[in-house]
Structure formats: structure tokens, C-alpha cells
ZADO-1210 file (C-alpha; in nm, 4 decimals, padded with zeros to 6 digits):
<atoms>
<atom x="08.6738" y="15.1893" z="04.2516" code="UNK" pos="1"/>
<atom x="08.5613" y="14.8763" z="04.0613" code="UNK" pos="2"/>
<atom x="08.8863" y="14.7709" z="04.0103" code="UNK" pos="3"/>
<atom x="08.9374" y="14.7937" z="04.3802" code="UNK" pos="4"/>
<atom x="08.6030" y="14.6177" z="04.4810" code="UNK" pos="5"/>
<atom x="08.6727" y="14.3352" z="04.2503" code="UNK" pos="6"/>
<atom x="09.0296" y="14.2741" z="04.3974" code="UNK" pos="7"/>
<atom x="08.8527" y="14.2842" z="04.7775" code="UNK" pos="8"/>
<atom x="08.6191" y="14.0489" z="04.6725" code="UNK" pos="9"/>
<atom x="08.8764" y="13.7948" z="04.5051" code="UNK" pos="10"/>
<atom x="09.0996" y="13.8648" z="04.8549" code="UNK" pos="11"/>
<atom x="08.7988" y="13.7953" z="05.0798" code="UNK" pos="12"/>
<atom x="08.6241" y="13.4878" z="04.9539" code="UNK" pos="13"/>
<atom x="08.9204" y="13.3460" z="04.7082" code="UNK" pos="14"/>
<atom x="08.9218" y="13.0394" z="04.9942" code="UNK" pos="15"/>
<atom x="08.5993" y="12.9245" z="04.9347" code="UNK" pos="16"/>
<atom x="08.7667" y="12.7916" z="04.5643" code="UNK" pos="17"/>
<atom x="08.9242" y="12.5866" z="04.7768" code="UNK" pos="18"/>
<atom x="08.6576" y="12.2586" z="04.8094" code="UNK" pos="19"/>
<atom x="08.8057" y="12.0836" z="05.1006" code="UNK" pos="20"/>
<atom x="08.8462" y="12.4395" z="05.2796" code="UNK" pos="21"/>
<atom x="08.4658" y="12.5452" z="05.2100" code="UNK" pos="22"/>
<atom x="08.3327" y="12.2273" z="05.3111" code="UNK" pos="23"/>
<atom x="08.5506" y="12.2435" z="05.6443" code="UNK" pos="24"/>
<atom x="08.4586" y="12.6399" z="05.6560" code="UNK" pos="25"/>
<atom x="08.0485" y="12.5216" z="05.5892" code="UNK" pos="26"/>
<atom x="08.0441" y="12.2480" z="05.8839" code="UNK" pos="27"/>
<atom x="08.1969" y="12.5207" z="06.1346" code="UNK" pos="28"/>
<atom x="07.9745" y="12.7285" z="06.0582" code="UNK" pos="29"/>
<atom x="07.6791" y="12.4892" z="06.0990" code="UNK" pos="30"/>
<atom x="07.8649" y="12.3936" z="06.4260" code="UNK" pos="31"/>
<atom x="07.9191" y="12.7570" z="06.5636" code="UNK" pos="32"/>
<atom x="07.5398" y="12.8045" z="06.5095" code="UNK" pos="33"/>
<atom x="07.4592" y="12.5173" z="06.7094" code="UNK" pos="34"/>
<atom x="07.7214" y="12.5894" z="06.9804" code="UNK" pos="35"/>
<atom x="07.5349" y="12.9542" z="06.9918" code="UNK" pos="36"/>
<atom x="07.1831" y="12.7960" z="07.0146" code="UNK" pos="37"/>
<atom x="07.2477" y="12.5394" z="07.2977" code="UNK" pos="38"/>
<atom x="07.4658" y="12.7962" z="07.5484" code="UNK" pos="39"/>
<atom x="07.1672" y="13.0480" z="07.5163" code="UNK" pos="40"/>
<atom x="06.9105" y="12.8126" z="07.5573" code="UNK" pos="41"/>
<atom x="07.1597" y="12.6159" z="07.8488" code="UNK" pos="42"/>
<atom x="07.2560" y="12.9469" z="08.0308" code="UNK" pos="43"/>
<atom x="06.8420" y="13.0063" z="08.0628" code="UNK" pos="44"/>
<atom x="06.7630" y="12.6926" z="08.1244" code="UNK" pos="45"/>
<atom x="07.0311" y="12.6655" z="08.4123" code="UNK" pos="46"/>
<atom x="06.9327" y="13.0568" z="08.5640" code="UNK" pos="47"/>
<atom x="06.5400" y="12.9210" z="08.5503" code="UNK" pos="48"/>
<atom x="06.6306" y="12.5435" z="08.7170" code="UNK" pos="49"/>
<atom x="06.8760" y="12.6877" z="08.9791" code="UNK" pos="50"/>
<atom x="06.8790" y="13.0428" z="09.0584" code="UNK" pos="51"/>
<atom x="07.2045" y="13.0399" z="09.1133" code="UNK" pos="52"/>
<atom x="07.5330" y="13.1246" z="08.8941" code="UNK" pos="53"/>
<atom x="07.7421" y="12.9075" z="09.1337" code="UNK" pos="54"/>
<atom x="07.5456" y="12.6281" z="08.9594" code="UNK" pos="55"/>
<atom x="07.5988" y="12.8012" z="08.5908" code="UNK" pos="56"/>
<atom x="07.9886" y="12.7734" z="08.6422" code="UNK" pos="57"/>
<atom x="07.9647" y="12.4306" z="08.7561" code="UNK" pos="58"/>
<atom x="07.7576" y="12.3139" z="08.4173" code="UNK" pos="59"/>
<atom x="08.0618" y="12.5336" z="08.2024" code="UNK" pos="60"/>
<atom x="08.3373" y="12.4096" z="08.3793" code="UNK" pos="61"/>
<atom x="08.2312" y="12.0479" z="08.3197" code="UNK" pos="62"/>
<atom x="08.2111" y="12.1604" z="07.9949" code="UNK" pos="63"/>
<atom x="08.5164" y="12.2869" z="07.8975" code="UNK" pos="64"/>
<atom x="08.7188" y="12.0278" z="08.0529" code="UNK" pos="65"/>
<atom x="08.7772" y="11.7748" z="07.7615" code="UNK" pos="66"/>
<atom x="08.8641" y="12.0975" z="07.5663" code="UNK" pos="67"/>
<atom x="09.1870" y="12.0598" z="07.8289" code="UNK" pos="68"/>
<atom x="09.1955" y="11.7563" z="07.8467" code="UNK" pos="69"/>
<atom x="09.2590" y="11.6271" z="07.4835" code="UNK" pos="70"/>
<atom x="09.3963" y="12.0068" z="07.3550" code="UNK" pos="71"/>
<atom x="09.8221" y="11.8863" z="07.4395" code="UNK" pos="72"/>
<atom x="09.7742" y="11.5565" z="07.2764" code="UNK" pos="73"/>
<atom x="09.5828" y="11.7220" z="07.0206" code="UNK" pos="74"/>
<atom x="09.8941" y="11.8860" z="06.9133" code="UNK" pos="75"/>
<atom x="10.1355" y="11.6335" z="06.9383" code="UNK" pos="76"/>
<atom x="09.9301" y="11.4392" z="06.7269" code="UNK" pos="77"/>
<atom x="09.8830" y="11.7115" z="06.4316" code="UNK" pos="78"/>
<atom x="10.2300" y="11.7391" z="06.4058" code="UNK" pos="79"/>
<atom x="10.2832" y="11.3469" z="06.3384" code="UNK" pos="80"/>
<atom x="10.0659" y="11.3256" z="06.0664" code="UNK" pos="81"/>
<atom x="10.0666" y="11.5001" z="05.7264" code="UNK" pos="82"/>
<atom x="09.8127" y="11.7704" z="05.6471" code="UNK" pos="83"/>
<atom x="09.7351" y="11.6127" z="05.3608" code="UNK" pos="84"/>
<atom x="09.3522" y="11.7489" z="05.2961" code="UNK" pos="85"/>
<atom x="09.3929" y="12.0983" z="05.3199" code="UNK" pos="86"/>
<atom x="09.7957" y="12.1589" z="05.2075" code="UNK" pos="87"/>
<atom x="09.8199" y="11.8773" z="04.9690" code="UNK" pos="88"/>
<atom x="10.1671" y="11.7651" z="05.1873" code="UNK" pos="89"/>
<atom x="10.3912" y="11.4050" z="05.0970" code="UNK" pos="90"/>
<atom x="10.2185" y="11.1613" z="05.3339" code="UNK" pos="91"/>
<atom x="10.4784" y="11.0736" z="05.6439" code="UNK" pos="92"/>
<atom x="10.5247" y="10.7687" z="05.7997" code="UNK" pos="93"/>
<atom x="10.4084" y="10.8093" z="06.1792" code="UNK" pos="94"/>
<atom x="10.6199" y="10.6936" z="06.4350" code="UNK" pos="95"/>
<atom x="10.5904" y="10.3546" z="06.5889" code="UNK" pos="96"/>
<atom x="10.7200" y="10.4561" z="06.9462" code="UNK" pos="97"/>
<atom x="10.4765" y="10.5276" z="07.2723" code="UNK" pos="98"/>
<atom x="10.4329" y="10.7028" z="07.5752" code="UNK" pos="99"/>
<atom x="10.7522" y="10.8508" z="07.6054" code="UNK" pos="100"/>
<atom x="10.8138" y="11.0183" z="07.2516" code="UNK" pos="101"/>
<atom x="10.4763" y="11.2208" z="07.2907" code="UNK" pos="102"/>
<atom x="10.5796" y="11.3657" z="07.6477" code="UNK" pos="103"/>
<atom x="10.8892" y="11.4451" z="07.4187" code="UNK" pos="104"/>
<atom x="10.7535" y="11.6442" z="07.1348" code="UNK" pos="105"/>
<atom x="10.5258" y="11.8099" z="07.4478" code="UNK" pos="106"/>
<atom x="10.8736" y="11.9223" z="07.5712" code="UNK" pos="107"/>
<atom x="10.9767" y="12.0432" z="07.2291" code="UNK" pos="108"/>
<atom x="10.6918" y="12.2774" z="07.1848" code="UNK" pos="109"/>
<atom x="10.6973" y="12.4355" z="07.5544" code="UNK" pos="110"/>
<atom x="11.0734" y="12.4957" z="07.4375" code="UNK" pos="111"/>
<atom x="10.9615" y="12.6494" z="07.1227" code="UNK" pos="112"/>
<atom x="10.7265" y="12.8905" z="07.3228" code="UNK" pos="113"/>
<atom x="10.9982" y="12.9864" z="07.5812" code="UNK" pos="114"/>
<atom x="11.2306" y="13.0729" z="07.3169" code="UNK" pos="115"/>
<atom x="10.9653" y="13.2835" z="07.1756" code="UNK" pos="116"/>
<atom x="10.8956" y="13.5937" z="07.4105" code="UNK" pos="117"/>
<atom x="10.5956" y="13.7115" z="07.2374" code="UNK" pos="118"/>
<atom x="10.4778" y="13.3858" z="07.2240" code="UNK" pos="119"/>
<atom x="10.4959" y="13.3200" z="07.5841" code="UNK" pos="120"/>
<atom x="10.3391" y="13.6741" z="07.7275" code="UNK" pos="121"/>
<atom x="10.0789" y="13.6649" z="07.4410" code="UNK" pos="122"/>
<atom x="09.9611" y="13.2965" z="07.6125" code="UNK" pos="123"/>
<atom x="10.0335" y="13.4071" z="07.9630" code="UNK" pos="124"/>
<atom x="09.8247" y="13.7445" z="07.9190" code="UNK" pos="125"/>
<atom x="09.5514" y="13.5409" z="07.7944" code="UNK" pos="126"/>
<atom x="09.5157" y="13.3141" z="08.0328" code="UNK" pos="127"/>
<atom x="09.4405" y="13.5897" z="08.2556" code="UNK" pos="128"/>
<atom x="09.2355" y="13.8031" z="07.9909" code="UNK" pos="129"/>
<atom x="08.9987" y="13.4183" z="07.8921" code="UNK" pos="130"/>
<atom x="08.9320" y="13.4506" z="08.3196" code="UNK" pos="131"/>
<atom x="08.8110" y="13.8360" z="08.3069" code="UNK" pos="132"/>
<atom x="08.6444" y="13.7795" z="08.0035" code="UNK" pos="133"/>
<atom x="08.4834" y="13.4473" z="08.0147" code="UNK" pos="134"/>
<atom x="08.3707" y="13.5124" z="08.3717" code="UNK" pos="135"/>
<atom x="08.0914" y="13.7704" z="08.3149" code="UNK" pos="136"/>
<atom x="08.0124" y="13.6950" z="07.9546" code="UNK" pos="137"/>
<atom x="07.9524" y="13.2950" z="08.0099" code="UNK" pos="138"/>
<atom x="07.8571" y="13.2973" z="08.4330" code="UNK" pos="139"/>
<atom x="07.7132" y="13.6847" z="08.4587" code="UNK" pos="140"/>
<atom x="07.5484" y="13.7811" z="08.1342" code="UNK" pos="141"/>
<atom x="07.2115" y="13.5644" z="08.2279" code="UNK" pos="142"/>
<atom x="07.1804" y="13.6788" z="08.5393" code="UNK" pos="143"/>
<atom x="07.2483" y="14.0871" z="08.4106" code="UNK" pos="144"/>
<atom x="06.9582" y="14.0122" z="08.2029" code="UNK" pos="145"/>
<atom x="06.7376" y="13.8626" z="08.4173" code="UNK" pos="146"/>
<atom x="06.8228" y="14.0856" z="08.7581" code="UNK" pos="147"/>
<atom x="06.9825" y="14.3744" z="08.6481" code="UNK" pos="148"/>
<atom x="06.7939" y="14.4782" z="08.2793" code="UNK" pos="149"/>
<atom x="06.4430" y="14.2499" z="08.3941" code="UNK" pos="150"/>
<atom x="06.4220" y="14.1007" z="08.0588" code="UNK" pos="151"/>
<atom x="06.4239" y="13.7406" z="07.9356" code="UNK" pos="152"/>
<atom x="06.5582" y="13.5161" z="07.7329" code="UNK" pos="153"/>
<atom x="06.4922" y="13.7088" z="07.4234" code="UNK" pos="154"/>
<atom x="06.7464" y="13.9783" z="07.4538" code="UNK" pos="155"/>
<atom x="06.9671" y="13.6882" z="07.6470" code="UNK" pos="156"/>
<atom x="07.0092" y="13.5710" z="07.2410" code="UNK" pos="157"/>
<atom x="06.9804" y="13.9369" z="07.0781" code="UNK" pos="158"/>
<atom x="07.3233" y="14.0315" z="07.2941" code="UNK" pos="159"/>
<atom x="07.5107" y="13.6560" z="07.2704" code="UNK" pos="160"/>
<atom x="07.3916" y="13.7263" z="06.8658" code="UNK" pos="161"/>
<atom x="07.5404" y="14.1052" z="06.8563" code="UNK" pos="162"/>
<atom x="07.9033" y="13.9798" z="07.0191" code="UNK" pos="163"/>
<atom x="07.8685" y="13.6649" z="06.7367" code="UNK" pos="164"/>
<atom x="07.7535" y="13.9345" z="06.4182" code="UNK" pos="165"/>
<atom x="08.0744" y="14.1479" z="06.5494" code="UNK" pos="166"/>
<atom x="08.3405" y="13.8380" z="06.5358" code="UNK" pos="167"/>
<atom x="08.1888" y="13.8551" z="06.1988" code="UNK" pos="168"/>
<atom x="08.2146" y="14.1819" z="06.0872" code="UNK" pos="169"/>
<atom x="08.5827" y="14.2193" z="06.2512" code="UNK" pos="170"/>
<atom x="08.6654" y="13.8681" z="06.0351" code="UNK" pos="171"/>
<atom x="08.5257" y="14.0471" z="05.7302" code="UNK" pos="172"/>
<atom x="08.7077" y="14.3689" z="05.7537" code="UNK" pos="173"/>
<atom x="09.0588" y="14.1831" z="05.8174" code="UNK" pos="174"/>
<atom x="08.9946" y="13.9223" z="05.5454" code="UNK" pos="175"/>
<atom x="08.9584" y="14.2405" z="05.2832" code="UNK" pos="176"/>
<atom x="09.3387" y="14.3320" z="05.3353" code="UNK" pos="177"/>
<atom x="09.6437" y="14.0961" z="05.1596" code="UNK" pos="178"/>
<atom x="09.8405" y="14.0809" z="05.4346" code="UNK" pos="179"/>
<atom x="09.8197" y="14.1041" z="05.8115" code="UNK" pos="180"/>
<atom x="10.0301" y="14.4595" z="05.9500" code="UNK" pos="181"/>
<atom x="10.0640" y="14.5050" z="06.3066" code="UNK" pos="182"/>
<atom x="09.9661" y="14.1863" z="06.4599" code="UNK" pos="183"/>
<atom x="10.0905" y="14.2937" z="06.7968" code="UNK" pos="184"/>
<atom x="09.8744" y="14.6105" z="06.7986" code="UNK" pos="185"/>
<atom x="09.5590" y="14.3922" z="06.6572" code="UNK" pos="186"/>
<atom x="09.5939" y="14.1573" z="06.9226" code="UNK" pos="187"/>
<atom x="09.6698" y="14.3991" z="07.2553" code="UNK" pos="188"/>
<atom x="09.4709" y="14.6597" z="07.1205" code="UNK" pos="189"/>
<atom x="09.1754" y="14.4201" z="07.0359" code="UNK" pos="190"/>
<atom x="09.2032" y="14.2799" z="07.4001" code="UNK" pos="191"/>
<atom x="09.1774" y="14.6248" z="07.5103" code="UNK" pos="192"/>
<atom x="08.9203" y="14.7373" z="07.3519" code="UNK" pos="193"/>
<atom x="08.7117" y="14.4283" z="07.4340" code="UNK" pos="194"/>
<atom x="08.7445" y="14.4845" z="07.8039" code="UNK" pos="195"/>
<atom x="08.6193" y="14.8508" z="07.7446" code="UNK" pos="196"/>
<atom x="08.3542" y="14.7467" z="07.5741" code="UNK" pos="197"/>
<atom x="08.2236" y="14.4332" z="07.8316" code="UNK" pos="198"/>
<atom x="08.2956" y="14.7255" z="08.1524" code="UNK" pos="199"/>
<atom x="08.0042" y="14.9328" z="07.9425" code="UNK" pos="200"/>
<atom x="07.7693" y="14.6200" z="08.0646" code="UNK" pos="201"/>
<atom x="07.8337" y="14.6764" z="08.4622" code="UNK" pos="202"/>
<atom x="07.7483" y="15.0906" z="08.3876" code="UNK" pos="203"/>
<atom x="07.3728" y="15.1872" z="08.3707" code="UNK" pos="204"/>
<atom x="07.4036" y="15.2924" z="07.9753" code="UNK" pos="205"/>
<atom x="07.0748" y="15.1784" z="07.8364" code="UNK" pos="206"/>
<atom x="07.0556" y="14.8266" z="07.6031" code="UNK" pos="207"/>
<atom x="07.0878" y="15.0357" z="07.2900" code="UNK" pos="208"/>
<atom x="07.4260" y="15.1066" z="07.4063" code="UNK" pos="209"/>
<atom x="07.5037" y="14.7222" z="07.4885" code="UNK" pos="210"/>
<atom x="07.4151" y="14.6725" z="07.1827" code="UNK" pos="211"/>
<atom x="07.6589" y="14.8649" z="07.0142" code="UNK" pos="212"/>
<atom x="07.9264" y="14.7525" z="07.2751" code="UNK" pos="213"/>
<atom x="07.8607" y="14.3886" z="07.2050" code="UNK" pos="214"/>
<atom x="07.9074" y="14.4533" z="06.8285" code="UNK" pos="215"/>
<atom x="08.2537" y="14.6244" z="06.8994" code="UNK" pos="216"/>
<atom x="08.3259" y="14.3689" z="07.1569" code="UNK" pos="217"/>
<atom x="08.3008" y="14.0842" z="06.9225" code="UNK" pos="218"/>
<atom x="08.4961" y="14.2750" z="06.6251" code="UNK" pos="219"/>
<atom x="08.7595" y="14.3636" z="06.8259" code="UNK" pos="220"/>
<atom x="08.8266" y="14.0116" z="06.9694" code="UNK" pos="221"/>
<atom x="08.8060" y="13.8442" z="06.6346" code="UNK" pos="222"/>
<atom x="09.0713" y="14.1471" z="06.4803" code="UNK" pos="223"/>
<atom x="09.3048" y="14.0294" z="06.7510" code="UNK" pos="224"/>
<atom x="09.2119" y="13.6496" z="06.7235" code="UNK" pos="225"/>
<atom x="09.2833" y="13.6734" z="06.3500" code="UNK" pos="226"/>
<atom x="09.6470" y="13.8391" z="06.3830" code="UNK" pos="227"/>
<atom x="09.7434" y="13.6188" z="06.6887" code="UNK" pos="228"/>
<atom x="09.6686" y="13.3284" z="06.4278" code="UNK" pos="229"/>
<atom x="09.8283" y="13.5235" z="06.1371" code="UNK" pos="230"/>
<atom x="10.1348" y="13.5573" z="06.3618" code="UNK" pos="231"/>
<atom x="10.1209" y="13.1394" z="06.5084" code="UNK" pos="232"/>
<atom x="10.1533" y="13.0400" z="06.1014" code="UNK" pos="233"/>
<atom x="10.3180" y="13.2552" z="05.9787" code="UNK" pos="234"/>
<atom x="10.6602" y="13.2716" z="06.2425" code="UNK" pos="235"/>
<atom x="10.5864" y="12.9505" z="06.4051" code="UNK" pos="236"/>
<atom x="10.8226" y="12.6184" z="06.2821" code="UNK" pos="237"/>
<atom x="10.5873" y="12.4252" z="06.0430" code="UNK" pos="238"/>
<atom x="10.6711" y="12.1326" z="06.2136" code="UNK" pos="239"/>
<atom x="10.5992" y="12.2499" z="06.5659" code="UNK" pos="240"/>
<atom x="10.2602" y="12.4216" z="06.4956" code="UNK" pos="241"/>
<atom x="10.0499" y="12.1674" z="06.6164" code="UNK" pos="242"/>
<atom x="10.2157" y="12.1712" z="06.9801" code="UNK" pos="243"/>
<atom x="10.2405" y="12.5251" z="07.0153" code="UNK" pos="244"/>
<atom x="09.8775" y="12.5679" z="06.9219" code="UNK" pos="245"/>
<atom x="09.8595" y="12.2711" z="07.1847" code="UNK" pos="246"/>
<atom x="09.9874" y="12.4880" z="07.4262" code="UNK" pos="247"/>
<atom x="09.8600" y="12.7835" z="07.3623" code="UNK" pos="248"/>
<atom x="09.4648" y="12.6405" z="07.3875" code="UNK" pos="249"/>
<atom x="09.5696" y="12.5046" z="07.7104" code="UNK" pos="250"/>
<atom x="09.7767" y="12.7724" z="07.8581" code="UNK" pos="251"/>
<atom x="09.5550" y="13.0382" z="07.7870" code="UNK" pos="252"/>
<atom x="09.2642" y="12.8344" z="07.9371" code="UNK" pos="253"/>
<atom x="09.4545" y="12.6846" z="08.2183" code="UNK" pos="254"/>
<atom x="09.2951" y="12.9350" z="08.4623" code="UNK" pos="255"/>
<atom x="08.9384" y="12.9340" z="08.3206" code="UNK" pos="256"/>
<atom x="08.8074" y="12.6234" z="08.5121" code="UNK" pos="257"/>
<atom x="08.9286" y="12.8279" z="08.8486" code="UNK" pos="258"/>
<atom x="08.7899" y="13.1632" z="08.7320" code="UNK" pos="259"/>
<atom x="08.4811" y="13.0483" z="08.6085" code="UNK" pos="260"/>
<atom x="08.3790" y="12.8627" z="08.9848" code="UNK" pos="261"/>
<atom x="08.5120" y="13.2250" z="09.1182" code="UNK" pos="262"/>
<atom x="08.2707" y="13.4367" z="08.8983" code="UNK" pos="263"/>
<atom x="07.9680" y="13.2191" z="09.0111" code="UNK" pos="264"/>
<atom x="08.0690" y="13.2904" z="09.3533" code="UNK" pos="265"/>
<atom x="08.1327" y="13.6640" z="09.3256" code="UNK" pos="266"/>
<atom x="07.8428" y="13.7077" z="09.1165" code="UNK" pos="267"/>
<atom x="07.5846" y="13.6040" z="09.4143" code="UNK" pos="268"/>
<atom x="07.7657" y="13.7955" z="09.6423" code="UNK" pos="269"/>
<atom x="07.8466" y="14.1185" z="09.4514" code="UNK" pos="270"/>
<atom x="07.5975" y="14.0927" z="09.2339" code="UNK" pos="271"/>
<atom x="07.6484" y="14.0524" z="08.7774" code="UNK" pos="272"/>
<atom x="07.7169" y="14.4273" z="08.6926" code="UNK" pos="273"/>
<atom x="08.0324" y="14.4237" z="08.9182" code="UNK" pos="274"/>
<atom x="08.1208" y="14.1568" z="08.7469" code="UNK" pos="275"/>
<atom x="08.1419" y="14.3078" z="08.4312" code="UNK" pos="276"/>
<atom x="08.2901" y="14.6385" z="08.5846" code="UNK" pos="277"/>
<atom x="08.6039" y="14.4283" z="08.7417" code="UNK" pos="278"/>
<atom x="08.6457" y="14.2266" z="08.4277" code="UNK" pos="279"/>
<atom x="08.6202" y="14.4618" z="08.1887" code="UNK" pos="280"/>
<atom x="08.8610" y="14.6564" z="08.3480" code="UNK" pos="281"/>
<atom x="09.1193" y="14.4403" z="08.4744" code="UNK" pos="282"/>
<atom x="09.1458" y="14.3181" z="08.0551" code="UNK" pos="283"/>
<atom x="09.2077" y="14.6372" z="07.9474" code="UNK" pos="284"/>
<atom x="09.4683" y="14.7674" z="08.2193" code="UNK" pos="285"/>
<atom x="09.6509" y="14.3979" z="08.1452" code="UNK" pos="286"/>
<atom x="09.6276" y="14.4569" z="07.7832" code="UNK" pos="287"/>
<atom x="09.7805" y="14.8460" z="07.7856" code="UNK" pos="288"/>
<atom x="10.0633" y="14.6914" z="08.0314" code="UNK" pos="289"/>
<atom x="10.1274" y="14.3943" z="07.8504" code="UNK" pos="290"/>
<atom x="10.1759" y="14.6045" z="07.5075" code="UNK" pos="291"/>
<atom x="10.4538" y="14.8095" z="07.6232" code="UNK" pos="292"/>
<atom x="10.6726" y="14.5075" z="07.6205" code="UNK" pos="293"/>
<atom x="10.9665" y="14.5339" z="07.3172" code="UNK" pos="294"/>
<atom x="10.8864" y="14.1926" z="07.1666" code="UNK" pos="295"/>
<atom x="10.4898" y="14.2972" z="07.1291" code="UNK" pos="296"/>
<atom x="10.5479" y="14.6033" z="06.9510" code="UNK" pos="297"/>
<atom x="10.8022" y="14.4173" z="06.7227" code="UNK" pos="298"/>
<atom x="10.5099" y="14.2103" z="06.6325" code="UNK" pos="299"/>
<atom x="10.4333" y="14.3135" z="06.2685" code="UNK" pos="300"/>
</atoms>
């Protein structure tokens, strides 16, 4: 038993030897506690100035726009130039041309994903899975609390906190084992269960229980995040990562800006918990369907 502990320790945190990794691991963690302080306190803020969740998917589309915007280039770019920092690669001359050769290598890596089944229906669910899941948890979830529970910002933070402690805890767990097995049924399964888990929030089950179900929620998206980018470097072309992961931030958020103006909407005129019931649900049945394709249970 100490023999095993010692190895899951050296498995788990053998990275951090690594001194440009733990400084880039140390300011995004810094980051993603900032990033977790300003959408509580915004999301408030917004549901106190307005009223109105119409207005709270304007303020997050505006938001997630340059995330879009820059995401294609983004990847075009990493490819160019050498990794140098973290994977210690020969520097490569970058090439001199314009315009043209970037809309190029953008070509190259929507090839790559086409040629890729489980590359393109992984994306593709997702982009419907980010709308049913984004929707209630960035638009809804403030005005659950505040209409639906009658509480205030305080358990606002204690839920947003339980979904962050779970992408934790799921990180954890998955960075104990040597290798990543059954990335297909980490990622489909992970979606599935996160949908479950957010439908709990439109049911009247008590916060104890959304607790709990923001815990799981957050553990089971991270499991799936963590195989999905397991699978990307692992089986992905080097030399084409950067565009694919291009693609893939903006394909599976190509629908968000839509979705997100559509949750404000439905969430004045249905009211937040059928938000959560609809969204929850509709991730899940996607995510069961999606799985029993060939190339996603190939996915090891």
C-alpha cells in the first residue's frame, strides 16, 4: 500500500518538476480564481441592476466573443511557431507569406477533423451539449437562486464553488492513473452524467442535494474534458494540433452566442428551473445517442 501511494503521488504531481509547467500551471490557477470571483460577483450584480436574464445573456455573449473571434487564428498561429518553453522543440523559421497561407493551414485542419469521425461528432455534439449546458448554468443559475431557492448571493458562490471543487476532484482522480483507458466512454459518459446531474437543479430536491449534484457535475465534466484532451494529443498530427484545437474551441462554441440570447429569453418566460429540466435532459439523451456511434466506442 505504500508502495502504491508513493507511485500515485509521483504520477499525480511529477509535472510540477517541471518549472516552466508549474509556473504556467500556478498563473492558471490564479487566473481561474479570478475568472470564478468576477462571474459570481457579475451574474449578481447584473440579476440586482436589471432583473432580467435577457440582459445576463447579453453581458456573456459580449463576453465570449473574442474567445471566437481570435480562437482559429489562435491555432494557425501555434502551429507556426515552435513550442519551445514547455517541449524544449528546434526553433523553426516562421513563414514570411500573408493572408492567404493562414486561410490555408485553416483548410488543412478542418480537413484533418473531417477525416477524423470521432473528431468531428465529438465537436459537433458539443456544440450542442456547451448550448444546454451553458444556458442554465451561466443565464439561469442566478435567477434559480434568487426566485426559485430565495437565497442570495452567498449560496450563488457556494454552488459556482461546488461545480469548480468537482472539476477538481474529477482532475485529481484521472491524474492518479498512467494512462488514459476509454476516452470515448470518459467523454460521452461524462457529458451524460453532467446533464443528469444539472436536470436535478429544475426538480424540487432540497440544496443539500444540489450540492452533491454540483460536485458530480463538475467531476464528471472535467473526467470527460481530460480524455477528450488525452485523445486531441495523443492521435492528433503534432503539426496540426494547434488548428484542430482551433477548431474545436470554435466549433463547439459556435452555437453558444445564439443559445445563450435564447436561454435569457426562455428563462423570463418559462421561468429558471425549466431551464435546467430541458437542458439537463436534452445533454444526456444527445450524449447516450451520440455514444452508440462505432468510431466513439473505438475511442480507447
Amino acid at each position: 500500500m505504500i508502495v502504491l501511494n508513493q507511485l500515485t503521488q509521483v504520477n499525480l504531481f511529477r509535472a510540477w518538476g517541471n518549472r516552466p509547467f508549474a509556473l504556467l500551471w500556478s498563473g492558471q490557477a490564479l487566473s481561474r480564481i479570478g475568472d470564478y470571483l468576477y462571474e459570481v460577483a457579475l451574474a449578481w450584480w447584473v440579476l440586482q441592476e436589471s432583473g432580467s436574464a435577457g440582459a445576463m445573456a447579453a453581458v456573456l455573449i459580449f463576453t465570449l466573443s473574442p474567445t471566437m473571434l481570435f480562437s482559429l487564428f489562435g491555432g494557425v498561429i501555434v502551429d507556426r511557431y515552435p513550442r519551445l518553453p514547455l517541449l524544449r522543440e528546434e526553433i523553426r523559421p516562421l513563414p514570411a507569406d500573408g493572408p492567404q497561407s493562414i486561410l490555408a493551414d485553416f483548410q488543412e485542419g478542418l480537413r484533418t477533423v473531417w477525416q477524423m469521425p470521432w473528431l468531428w461528432l465529438t465537436i459537433g455534439l458539443f456544440a450542442i451539449c456547451n448550448v444546454t449546458l451553458a444556458g442554465p448554468y451561466s443565464v439561469s443559475m442566478p435567477f434559480l437562486v434568487d426566485e426559485v431557492l430565495h437565497a442570495d448571493v452567498e449560496l450563488l458562490g457556494l454552488l459556482y464553488s461546488m461545480f469548480a471543487v468537482g472539476y477538481v476532484l474529477g482532475g485529481i482522480w484521472l491524474g492518479r492513473k498512467p494512462a488514459v483507458r476509454r476516452r470515448g466512454f470518459l467523454i460521452y459518459g461524462g457529458s451524460t452524467l453532467a446533464g443528469t446531474m444539472l436536470l436535478l437543479f429544475g426538480l424540487p430536491v432540497g440544496i443539500p442535494v444540489l450540492i452533491i449534484a454540483a460536485l458530480i457535475n463538475g467531476a464528471a465534466l472535467e473526467l470527460g474534458m481530460l480524455a477528450w484532451t488525452s485523445a486531441l494529443q495523443e492521435l492528433v498530427p503534432r503539426e496540426k494540433l494547434g488548428r484542430v484545437a482551433g477548431v474545436d474551441t470554435v466549433g463547439s462554441l459556435a452555437l453558444l452566442p445564439i443559445d445563450l440570447g435564447l436561454a435569457g429569453l426562455a428563462t423570463e418566460a418559462w421561468g429558471p428551473a425549466a431551464i435546467f429540466v430541458i437542458g439537463g435532459g436534452v445533454t444526456a439523451v444527445l450524449s447516450l445517442i451520440a455514444y452508440q456511434h462505432p468510431a466513439v466506442k473505438k475511442l480507447d
